[in-house]
N, C-alpha and C positions, 0 to 999 in steps of 0.2 A: 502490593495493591490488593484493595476489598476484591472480593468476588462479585462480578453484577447480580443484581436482583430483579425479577419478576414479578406480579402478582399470580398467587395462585391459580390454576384454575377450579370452577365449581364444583364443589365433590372431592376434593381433594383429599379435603378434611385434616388442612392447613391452614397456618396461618398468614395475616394479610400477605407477607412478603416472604419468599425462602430463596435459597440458593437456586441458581438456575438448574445447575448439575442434581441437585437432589430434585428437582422436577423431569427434570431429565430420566433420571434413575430411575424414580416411582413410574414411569413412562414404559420403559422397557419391561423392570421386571413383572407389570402389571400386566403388561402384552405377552410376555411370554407366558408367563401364570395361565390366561386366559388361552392362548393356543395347544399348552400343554393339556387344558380340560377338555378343549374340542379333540383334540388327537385323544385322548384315552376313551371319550364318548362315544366317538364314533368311528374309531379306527383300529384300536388297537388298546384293548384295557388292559390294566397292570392289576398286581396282587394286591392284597388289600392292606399291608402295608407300606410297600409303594406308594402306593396311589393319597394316602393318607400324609403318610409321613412328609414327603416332595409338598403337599398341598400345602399342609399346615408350613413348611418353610415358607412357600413362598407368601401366606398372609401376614406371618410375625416380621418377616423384610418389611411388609409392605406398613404395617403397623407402624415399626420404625419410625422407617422415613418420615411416614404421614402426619405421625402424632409426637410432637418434642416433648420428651422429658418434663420439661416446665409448664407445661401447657402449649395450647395453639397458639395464643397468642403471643407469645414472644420469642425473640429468634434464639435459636440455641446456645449461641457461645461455644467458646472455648470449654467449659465443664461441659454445659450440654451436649453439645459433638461429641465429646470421648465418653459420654453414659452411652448416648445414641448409639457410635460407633460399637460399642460393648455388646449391646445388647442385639444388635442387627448379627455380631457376628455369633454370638451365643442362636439364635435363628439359624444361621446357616450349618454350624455344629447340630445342633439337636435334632434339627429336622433332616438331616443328610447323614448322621452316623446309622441312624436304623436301617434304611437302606442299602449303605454299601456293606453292611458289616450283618445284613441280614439273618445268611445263612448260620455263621458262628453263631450269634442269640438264639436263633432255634437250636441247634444242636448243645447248649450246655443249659437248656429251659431252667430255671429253678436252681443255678448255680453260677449265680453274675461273678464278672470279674468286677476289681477294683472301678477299672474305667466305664463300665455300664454304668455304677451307680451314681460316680459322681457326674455322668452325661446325663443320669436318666434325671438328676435333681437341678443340672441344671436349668433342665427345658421343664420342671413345673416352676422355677422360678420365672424365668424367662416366657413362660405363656401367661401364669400369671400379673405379670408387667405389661405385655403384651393388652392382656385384658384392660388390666383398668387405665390404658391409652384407648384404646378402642371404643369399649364397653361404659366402663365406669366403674368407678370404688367399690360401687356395693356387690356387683358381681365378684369380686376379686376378696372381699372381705367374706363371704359366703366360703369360697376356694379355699383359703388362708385357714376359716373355721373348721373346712372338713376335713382339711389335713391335719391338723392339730387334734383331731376326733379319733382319726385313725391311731397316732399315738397314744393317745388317753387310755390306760390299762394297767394292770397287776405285770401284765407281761409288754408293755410297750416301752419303746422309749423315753415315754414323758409319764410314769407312774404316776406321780404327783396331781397330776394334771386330773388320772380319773375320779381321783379322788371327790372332785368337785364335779362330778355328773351324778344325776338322779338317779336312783336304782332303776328305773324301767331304761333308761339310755347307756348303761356300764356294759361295757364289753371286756375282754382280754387286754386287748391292746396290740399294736405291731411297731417292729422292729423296719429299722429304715429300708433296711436292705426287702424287705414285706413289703412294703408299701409302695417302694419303687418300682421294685417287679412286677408289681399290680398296677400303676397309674401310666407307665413309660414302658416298659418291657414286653407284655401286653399286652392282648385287644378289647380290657374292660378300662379302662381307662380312659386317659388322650385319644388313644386310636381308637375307641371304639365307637358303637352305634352312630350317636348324635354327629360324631366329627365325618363318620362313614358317610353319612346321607349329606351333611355339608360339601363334602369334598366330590359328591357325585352329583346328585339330582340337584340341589339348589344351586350348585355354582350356575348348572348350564342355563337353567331356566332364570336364574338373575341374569347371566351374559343378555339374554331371550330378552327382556327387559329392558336392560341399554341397550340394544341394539333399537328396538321398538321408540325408547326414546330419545336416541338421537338420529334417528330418522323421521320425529315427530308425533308419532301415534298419539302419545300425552292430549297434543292440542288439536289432534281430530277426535278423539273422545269428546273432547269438552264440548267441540264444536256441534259434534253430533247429538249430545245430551240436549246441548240450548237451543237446537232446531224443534228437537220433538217435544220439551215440554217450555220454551220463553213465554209462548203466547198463555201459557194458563196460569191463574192464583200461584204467587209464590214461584214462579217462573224457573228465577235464579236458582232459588233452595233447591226444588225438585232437579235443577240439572244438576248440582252438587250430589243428592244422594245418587242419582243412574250416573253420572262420571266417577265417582268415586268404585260404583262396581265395576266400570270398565277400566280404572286404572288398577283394582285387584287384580288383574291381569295382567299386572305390568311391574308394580310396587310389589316389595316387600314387605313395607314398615306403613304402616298407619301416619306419624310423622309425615315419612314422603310425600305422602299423600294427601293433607293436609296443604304442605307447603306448594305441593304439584296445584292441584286442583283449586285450592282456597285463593290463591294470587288472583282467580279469578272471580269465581263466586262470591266470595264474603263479599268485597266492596259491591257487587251487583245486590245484594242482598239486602243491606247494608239500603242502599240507595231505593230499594223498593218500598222498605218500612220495615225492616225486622231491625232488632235492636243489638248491639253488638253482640252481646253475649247470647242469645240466640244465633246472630250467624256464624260466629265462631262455634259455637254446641254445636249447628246442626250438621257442620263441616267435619268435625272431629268424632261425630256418633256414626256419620256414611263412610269416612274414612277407614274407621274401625271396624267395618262391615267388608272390605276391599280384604280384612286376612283371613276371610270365612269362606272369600265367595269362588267358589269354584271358575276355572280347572288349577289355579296352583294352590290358593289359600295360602299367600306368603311361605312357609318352609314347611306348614303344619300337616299337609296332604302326604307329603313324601316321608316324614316321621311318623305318621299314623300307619300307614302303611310297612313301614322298615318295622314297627315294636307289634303289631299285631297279625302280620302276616296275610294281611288281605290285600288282596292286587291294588294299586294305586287307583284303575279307571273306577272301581267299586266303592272306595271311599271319595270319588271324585262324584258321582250320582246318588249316590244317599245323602252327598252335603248340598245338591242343588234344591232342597226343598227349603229346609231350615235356613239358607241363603235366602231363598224369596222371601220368604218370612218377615226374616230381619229387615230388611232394604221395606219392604213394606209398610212394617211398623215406623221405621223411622219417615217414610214419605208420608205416611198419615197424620203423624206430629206436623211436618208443614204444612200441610194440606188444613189442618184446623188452624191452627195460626194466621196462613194464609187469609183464612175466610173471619175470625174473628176482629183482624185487624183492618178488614175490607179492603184488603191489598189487589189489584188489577195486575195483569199480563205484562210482559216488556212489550213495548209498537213492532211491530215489525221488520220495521228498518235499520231495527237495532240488532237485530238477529241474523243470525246464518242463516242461508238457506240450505232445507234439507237437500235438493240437489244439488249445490253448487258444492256442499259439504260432502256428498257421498262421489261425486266427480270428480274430486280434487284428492280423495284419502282414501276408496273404496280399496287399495291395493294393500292397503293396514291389515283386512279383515282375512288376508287370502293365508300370514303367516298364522293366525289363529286357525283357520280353518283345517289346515295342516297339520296343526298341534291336534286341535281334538281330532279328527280322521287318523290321528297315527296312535292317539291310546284308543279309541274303537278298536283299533284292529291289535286290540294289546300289545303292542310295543314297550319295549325297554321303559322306561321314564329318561333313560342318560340317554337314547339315541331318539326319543320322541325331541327333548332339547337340543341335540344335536343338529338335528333337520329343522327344527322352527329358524335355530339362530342360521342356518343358511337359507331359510324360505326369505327371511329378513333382506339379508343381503341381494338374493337375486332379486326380490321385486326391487328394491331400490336400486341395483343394477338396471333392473329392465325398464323402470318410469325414465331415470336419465338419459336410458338411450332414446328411448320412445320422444324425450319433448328436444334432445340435439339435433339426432337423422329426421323426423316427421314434425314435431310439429314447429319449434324454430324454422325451419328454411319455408314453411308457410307463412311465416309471420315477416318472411322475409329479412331475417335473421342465418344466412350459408353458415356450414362449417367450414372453419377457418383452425388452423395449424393453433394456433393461439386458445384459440376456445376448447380446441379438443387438450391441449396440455391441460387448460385451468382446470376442466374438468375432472380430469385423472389426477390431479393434486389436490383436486375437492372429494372425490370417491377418499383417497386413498387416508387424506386426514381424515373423513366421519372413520374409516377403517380402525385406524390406531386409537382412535378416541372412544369407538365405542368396545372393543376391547380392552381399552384402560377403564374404561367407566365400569366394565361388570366387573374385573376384578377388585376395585377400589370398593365398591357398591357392597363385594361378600365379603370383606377383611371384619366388619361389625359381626354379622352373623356367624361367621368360620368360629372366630373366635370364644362370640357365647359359645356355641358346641364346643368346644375344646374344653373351657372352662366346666360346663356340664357333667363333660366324659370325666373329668378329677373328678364330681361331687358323684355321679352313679359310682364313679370304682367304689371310692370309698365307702356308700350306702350296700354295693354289694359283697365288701369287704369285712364289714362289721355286721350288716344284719340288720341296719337301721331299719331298713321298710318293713322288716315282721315290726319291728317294736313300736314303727308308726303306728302300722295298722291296730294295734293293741292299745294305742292312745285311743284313738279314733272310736274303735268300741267302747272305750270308758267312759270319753266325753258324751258322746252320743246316746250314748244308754242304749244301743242301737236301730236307733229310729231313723232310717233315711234321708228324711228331712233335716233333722239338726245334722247329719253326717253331709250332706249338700252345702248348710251351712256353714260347714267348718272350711269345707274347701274352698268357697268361696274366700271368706277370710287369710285362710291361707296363699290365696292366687293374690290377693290384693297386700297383701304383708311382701309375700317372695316381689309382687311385681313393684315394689319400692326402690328393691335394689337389680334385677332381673331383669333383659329384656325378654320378650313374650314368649320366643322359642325358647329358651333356657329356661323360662315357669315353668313352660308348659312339661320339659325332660324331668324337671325336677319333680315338680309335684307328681307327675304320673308315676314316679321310680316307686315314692312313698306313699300314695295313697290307693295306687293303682289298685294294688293287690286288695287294700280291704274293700274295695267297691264293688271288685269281681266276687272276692271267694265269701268275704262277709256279709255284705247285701244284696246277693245275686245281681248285679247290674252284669249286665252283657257286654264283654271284651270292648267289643268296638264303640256304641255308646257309651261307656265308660271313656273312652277315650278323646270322643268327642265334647264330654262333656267336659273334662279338665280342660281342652284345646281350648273350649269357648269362653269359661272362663279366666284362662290366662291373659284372656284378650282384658281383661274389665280395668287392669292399672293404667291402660290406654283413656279412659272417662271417669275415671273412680275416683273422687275426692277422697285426700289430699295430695293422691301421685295423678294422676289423670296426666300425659306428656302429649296427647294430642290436643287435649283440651288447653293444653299449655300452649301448643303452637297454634292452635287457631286464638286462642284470645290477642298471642303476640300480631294477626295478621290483623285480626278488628279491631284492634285496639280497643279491648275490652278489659276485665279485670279477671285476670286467673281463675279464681274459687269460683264467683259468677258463672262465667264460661264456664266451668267443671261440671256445676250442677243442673246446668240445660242440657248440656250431655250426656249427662249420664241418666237426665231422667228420659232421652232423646234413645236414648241405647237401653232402656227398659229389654227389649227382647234377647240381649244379651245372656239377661239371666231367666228368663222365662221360658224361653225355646229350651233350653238343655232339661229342664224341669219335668218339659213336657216329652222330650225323648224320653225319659227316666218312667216315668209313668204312663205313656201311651208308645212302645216301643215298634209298634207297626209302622209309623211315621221312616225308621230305620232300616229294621231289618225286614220290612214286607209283611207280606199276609194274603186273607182277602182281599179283595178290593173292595167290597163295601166297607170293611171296617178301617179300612185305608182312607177312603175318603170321607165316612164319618169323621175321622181323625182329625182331615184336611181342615174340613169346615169350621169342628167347632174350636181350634186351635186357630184360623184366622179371626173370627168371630170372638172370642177370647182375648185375642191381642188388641184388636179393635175398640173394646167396649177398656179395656184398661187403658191406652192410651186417651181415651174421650175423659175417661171419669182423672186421668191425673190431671188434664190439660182443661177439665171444669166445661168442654164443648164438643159440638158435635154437629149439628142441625142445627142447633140454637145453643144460649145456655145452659148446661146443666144443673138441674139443683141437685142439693147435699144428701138426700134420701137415695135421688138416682145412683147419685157418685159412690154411698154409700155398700148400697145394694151389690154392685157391682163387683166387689171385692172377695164375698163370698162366695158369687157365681162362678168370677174366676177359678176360686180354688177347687168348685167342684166341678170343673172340667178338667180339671188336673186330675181328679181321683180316679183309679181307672175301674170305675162301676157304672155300666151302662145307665142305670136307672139315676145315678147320683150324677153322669155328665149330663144325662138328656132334662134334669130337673132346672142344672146349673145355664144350658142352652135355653132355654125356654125364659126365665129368668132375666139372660140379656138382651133375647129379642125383644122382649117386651118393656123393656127399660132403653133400648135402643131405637124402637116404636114409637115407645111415648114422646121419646127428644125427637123424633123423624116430626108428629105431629104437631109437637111447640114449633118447628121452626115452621111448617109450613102455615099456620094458625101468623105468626107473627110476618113472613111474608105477605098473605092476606092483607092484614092489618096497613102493613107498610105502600 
């Protein structure tokens, strides 16, 4: 007899129908994955190959299961089940030999046995598999190239192969048994950095995440967004960009977020007078605002942190600025849109009410506040997560008891034997489910890092980043600007085949160093500024994949959508520019020159988004719009006399439009 089938659940990231037992499976070892993180975070932490090794087992099981051979969409079969089956068990192998065989690997370092190497090649095949189930091709095809890199040499295994690299990219070359011991054996590799900070801080704080949304938070953001701005211009939009930064707090991926938040928005959008590809743009430009915005900034805060050495809470308060910023820039795009297309408020009765909404969810606010009160007082990052995902559980322990014992038996509703079971079988499935949900949730991200950790061995295996950086001064002729430039380009190239965190590892391994040591850019803005950039293949015509999922929700057209977002996500690339050039913004100073900073960097954003979007007050004309482009740049330049020319410049182009519109009100 068949085995019965199911439909998936959501998130699974399966297809329509699967085996019950392999739902079952992904169930289990998703929950155990996820309590093994809580135990090691806050109980009892392991070595760092432990901890790694055990982790990445259980995401490539979990890969597996979740992602068939042939695709999502069709059931596996008979061949598919024995790849599947192959490959799960190759996970179990690879990710479990380093552990129990630990000790031996340390003590013969740098003189593997037979079986080290063929385990240790197992498991880059097998994560690379892993990958582009998860991930996607291009990540895996990147993987596949840098290995084939490492061989490429006079002294490697694939001589041949050097042959065909450029003299500034020719290395020696290495031997498999080299390269092994460098990508599997180990901690530059698989196990290192990127997988390091995956397997510690992002898991807990994705756990932190699903547990937030499957206890609802999602749609008390939303709800709190539509209270505080429905009744004004552009209503819906504006609650899209403020829920979008309250679901950075929640989300990981821009996508998510998108699909979280837009199910709602766009059609309200949509329905007030913006055009689909505007509500889809402006959905996918705030969404992509949610991986900047502090306190997690999707994985980026905890990797900043882990390569530069500076406390997590510290790059968590230098990014709250550049975070307003953005979210600003992008409310001022609706905000003139709003007003150009004479768009009115939602009624009232259409709306939340701000108290009914802060009465009904206010207990959402109490695990965040936890969160931040526990990095103030510098805590761990893995036990600040630790304690959020249990602030989680008890409030939503404590509201069910609160409306069983209190407010049910006023409503005249006793407890009864029956209702307290349902209840305890309602706790205890959100329990399982939302522990399935965070580890399902980090199988995507686990594995970019995993993938990543191959492409840094290999970069630090060969030497690729000097030789980058020696591109980078050539092209650049070393002028800052075009070296900005390039990276840019390159964040939108890698983010084709990359998700954002694996850009962001990448591009920082190889670019990093000529921003620090070649153009004096400063560690930590240097780093923020590649972060920010990685984010741009999320709006950036021809990859833009947020822009892709909000167009799918408007039903609008792709490239359309692409290009209101990303001209929607202008501050994207502008804000890093201006860290680069006005670096008090980051790492402090005076306060006067701090807040000069402030001023003429909102003022700047302002007057650029007016002159792209042609309005402001009134219409703009082409002299204004024109003007405006230069003043820009000279508030970028960091000469007092060349920003205070460029500020002057737009107040009074900003003036003039203040006075057409009020002149044309008059009139009207």
């Amino acid at each position: 007899m068949s085995e019965p089938h199911e439909p998936a659940k959501p998130g699974f990231g399966m297809g329509p129908a699967q085996p019950r037992t392999v739902i079952w499976l992904i169930t289990v070892i998703a929950v155990a994955l996820s309590l093994f993180q809580m135990y090691t975070a806050g109980i009892q932490s392991l070595g760092l190959f432990y901890q790694r090794s055990i982790h990445l087992a259980g995401i490539m099981m979990l890969a597996f299961l979740m992602f068939p051979v042939f695709g999502e969409r069709g059931r596996r079969g008979v061949l598919g089940g024995a790849i599947d089956t192959v490959f799960f068990g190759c996970a179990v192998l690879t990710g479990f030999y380093l552990s129990f065989y630990l000790d031996d690997i340390i003590n013969r370092a740098g003189f593997w046995t037979h079986t080290d190497i063929v385990v240790g090649c197992i498991a880059v095949v097998t994560v690379l598999e892993a990958s582009r189930r998860a991930v996607g091709l291009g990540l895996t095809i990147i993987g596949i190239v840098a290995v084939l890199y490492a061989f490429a040499g006079p002294r490697g295994d694939l001589p041949w192969l050097g042959e065909w690299l450029p003299g500034i990219l020719a290395h020696r070359g290495y031997s498999l048994d080299r390269v092994i011991g460098q990508l599997y054996l180990g901690q530059e590799g698989l196990f290192g950095l990127p997988l390091g900070v995956a397997a510690t801080f992002i898991f807990v704080f994705v756990l932190f995440g699903a547990f937030l949304e499957v206890t609802g938070a999602g749609r008390f953001f939303i709800d709190l967004a539509y209270a505080a701005t429905g009744r004004q211009r552009g209503g819906p939009a504006k609650a899209a960009v403020i829920a979008s930064a309250g679901m950075g707090s929640i989300s990981g991926s821009a996508i998510a977020n998108v699909v979280t938040t837009g199910a709602f928005t766009i059609p309200l959008m949509k329905r007030l007078g913006y055009r689909p590809e505007q509500a889809g743009g402006v959905e996918a430009a705030a969404s992509t605002g949610g991986q900047i915005m502090p306190p997690l900034m999707g994985a980026g805060a905890f990797l900043i942190a882990e390569y530069t050495r500076v406390p997590y809470i510290e790059i968590v308060k230098v990014s709250i600025l550049p975070a307003i910023m953005y979210f600003a820039t992008v409310y001022l795009f609706v905000h003139i849109i709003a007003i150009k297309q004479g768009m009115k408020g939602m009624p009232a009765s259409e709306l939340p009410s701000m108290r009914e909404v802060m009465r009904s969810g206010w207990h959402f606010l109490v695990p965040l506040a936890v969160l931040i009160w526990l990095l103030a007082m510098h805590t761990s990052p893995m036990r600040v997560g630790f304690f959020a995902v249990i602030s989680v559980v008890a409030v939503a322990v404590a509201r069910h008891l609160f409306w069983m014992f209190v407010f049910a038996p006023r409503q005249g509703e006793p407890v009864t034997g029956a209702a307290l079971r349902e209840a305890l079988l309602r706790g205890w499935n959100g329990l399982i489910h939302g522990l399935s949900l965070g580890a399902r949730n980090a199988v995507a991200v686990s594995m970019a890092c995993a993938v990543a950790g191959i492409i840094v061995g290999v970069v630090g295996l060969t030497g690729l980043g000097l030789k980058f950086s020696s591109m980078m001064m050539a092209f650049s002729g070393g002028n800052i600007v075009l070296a900005l430039l390039l990276v840019i380009i390159a964040s939108l190239v890698l983010g084709m085949g990359l998700p954002v965190t694996a850009a962001y590892i990448v591009l920082i391994v190889l670019v990093g160093p000529a921003l620090t040591s070649e153009f004096g850019i400063p560690l930590l803005i240097a780093h923020l500024v590649v972060f920010w950039y990685s984010q741009d293949s999320n709006v950036t015509p021809p990859v833009a994949l947020a822009g892709f999922a909000g167009a799918a929700i408007a039903g609008a057209k792709p490239m359309a959508t692409s290009m209101q977002a990303w001209k929607f996500a202008k501050g994207l690339y502008l804000i890093p520019c201006f860290m680069v050039f006005n670096p008090e913004i980051i790492l402090g100073g005076p306060w006067e020159i701090v807040a000069w900073n402030v001023v003429i960097a909102f003022v700047a954003l302002a007057a650029f988004a007016a002159a792209l979007e042609g309005y402001l007050f009134a219409p703009m004309d082409g002299v204004s719009r024109v003007l405006i482009v230069p003043a820009t740049v000279a508030i970028f330049y960091p000469d007092f006399t060349v920003e205070a020319a460029g500020l002057v410049t737009l107040i009074a182009v900003l003036g003039f439009n203040a006075w057409q519109g009020r002149r044309h009100a008059a009139t009207a």
